[in-house]
N, C-alpha and C positions, 0 to 999 in steps of 0.2 A: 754273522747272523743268518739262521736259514730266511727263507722268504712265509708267505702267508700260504703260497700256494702249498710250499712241502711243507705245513703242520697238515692240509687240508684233508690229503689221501689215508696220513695213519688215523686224525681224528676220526673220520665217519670210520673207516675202517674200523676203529673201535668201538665204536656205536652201532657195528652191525651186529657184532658179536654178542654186544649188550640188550642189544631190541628189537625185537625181533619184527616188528612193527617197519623199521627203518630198511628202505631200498634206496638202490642205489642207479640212475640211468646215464649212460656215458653216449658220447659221439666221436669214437677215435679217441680224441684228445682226451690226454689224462689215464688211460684205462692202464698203462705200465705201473702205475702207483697203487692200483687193487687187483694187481695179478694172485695177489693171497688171496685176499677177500671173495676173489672170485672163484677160490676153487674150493674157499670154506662152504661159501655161498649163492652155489650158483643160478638158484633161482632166484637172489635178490641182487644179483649185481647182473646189469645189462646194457649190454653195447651195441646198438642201435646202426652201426656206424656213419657214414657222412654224410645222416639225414635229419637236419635240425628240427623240420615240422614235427617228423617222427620223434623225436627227443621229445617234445613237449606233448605230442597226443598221447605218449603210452605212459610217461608218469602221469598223467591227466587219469589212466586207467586204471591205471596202480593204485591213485587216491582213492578211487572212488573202490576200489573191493576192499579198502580199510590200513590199506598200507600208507608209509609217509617218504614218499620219494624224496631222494638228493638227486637235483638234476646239473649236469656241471659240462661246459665249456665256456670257449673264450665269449667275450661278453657282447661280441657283434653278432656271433649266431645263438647264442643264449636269449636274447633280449629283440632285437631289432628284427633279423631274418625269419624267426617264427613268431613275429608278433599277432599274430591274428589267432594261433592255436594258442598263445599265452593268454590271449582277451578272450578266446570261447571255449575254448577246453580245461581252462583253470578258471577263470576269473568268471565267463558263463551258467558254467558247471558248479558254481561255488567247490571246487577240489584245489586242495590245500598242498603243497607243494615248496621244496626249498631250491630255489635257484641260486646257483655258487656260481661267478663269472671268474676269469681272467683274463687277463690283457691289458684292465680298466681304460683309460683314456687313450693312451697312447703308449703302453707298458714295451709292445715291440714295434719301432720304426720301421724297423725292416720289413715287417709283415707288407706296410703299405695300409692305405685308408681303408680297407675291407676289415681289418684287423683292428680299428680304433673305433673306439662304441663313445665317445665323449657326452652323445644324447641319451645313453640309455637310463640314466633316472630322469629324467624329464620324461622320458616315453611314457616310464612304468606308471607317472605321477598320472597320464589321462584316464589309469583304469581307478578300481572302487578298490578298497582293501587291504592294499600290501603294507607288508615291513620293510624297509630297506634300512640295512649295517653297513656302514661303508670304513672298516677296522685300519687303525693306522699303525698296526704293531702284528709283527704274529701270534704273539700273544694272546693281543684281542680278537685276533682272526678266530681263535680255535676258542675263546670265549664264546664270542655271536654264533658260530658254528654251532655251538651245544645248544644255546640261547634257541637258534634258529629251530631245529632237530625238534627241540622239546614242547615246540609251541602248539601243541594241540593238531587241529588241521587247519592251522595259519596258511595263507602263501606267504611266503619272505623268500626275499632277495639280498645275498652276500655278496657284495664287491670286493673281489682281492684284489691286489696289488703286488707289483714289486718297489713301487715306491713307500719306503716305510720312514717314522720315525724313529730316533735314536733307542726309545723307552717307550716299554707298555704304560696304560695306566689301569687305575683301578674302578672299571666298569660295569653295568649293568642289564644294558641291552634295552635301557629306556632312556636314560635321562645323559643330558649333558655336562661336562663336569669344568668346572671354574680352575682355570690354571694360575690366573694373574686378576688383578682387581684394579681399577682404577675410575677415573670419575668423568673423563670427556670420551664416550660412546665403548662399545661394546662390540668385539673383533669376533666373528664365528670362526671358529677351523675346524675343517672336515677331515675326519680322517688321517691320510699321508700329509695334512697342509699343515700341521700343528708347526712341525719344526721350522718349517720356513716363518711363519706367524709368528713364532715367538721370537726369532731372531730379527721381524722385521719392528716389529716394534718393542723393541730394549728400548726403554729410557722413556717413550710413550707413555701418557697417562689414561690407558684403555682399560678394559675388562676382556680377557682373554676367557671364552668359553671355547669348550673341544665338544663334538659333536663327532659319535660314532653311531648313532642308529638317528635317521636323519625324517625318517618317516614312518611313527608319528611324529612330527616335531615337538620336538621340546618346548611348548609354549609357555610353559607356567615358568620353568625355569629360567627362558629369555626375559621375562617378564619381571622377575626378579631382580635378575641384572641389571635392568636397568631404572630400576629405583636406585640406585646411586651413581652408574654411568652415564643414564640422559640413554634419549631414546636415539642418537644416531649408531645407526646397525652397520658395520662391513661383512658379508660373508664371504667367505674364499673358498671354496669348492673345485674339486679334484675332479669335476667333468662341467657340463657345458652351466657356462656364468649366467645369474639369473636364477638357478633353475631351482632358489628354496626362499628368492624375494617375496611371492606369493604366501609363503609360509609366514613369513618374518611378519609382513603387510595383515594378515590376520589374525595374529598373535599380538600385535601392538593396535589393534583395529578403533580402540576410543581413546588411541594419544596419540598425539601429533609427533611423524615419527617421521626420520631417513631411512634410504637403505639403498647400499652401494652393493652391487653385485660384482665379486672376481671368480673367475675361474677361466675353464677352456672358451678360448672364441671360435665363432662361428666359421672364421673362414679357414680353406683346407689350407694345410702348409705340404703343399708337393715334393718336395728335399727331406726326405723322410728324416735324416740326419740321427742325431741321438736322443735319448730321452731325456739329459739335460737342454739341450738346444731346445726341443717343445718346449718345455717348462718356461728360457727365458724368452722364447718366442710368445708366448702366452702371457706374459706378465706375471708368473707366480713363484720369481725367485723372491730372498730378501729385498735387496735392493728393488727391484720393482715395486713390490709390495710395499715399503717403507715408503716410498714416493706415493704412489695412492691412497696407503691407508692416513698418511698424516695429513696429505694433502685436505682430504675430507673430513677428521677427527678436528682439525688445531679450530681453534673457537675463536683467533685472533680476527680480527675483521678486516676484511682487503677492501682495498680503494682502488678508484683508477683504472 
């Protein structure tokens, strides 16, 4: 199966062809994937190169003469290292812009901590505004990608992955979609987390929701869910844990409600090691998840 990032380069790639609206802003990374594009196009594809502030001030400029930039590298100098041109030269400025990350939480160990953005939707969540898709298939990568592209002069935010699951599903760039039904709480999976979520609770009497576009949150449809599940909420999230409790907590705001937050922890793990070692280092293999998520669903009442 390719990954999310190689649908990324042909998709826009064909959407430059297609709109003439659509630019494209590079930082190094990534720019061998639109070596055509750029000779189709070369006043709308631009490499910038190893200057991230720059990456985000000049599609900032791009918005604003009418154009709808793709702005794309790894998600620590996408999101984190030019956060301040992200908050006044897009978000300031009201100029509308689509951020493409890769690397997501920890996609390369070897990079080292410079390379791992695990806080970057928590970041994006202090500004006013954005979309965030956080696609768990390639499939849906190059859906939200379109999704993304088409939105007027939205800003949104694309998190790729190489963490995927087995199968796309069938999306829409808003709402969340019901995997599994059951009647003691209601399991969120983000993204790449679905397959471990659904393998952690077989045999569990949950409500399995999958959440690919995480901001806005799907409030109506949580809300849903849990008219037959009961209002205890787990969310499992593909970067730092926590970081869509707030969401849950005000989408359930006049019922008495839980909410268990899993995903990346706070603290660094120095042995950079492999991408599955994060994962069980983090708690968000099956087993892991199996032991937390029943632990807090089972209704049986402890003593002692």
């Amino acid at each position: 199966m390719d990954t999310m990032r190689d649908r990324f380069a042909p998709v826009v790639s064909r959407l430059l062809d297609e709109d003439p609206r659509v630019a494209v802003v590079l930082a190094e990374i990534g720019k061998d994937g639109f070596r055509e594009a750029m000779a189709r196009h070369p006043d709308r594809v631009i490499n910038v190169g190893i200057r991230e502030q720059l990456l985000v001030g000049a599609a900032a400029g791009l918005a604003l003469t009418g154009l709808r930039p793709v702005v794309h590298t790894f998600a620590s100098f996408l999101v984190e290292r030019p956060f301040e041109q992200v908050k006044l030269d897009l978000g300031h400025q009201n100029a509308g812009a689509v951020l493409v990350s890769a690397a997501a939480s920890f996609d390369w160990p070897a990079g080292g901590f410079t390379h791992m953005a695990p806080g970057d939707v928590a970041l994006l969540d202090t500004l006013d505004g954005w979309t965030v898709h956080v696609p768990g298939h390639p499939d849906e990568a190059e859906t939200l990608l379109r999704h993304a592209v088409a939105a007027g002069d939205e800003k949104v935010y694309v998190r790729l992955s190489t963490q995927a699951n087995r199968q796309g599903r069938e999306i829409d760039g808003t709402h969340a979609v019901t995997v599994r039904e059951g009647r003691s709480g209601v399991v969120v999976a983000v993204g790449p987390m679905l397959d471990a979520v659904l393998a952690a609770t077989e045999g569990l009497d949950v409500t399995v929701l999958y959440a690919t576009t995480v901001r806005p949150f799907d409030a109506a449809g949580l809300r849903r869910a849990t008219r037959a599940a009961g209002t205890d909420v787990v969310l499992v999230e593909p970067y730092l844990a926590g970081t869509s409790t707030g969401a849950v907590s005000e989408a359930l705001h006049d019922v008495p409600h839980r909410v268990l937050g899993l995903g990346v922890g706070r603290r660094e793990l120095r042995r950079y090691g492999t991408i599955e070692e994060h994962v069980s280092a983090h708690g968000l293999d099956p087993a892991a998840l199996r032991e937390r998520i029943g632990r807090f669903t089972d209704p049986t009442p402890r003593t002692g």
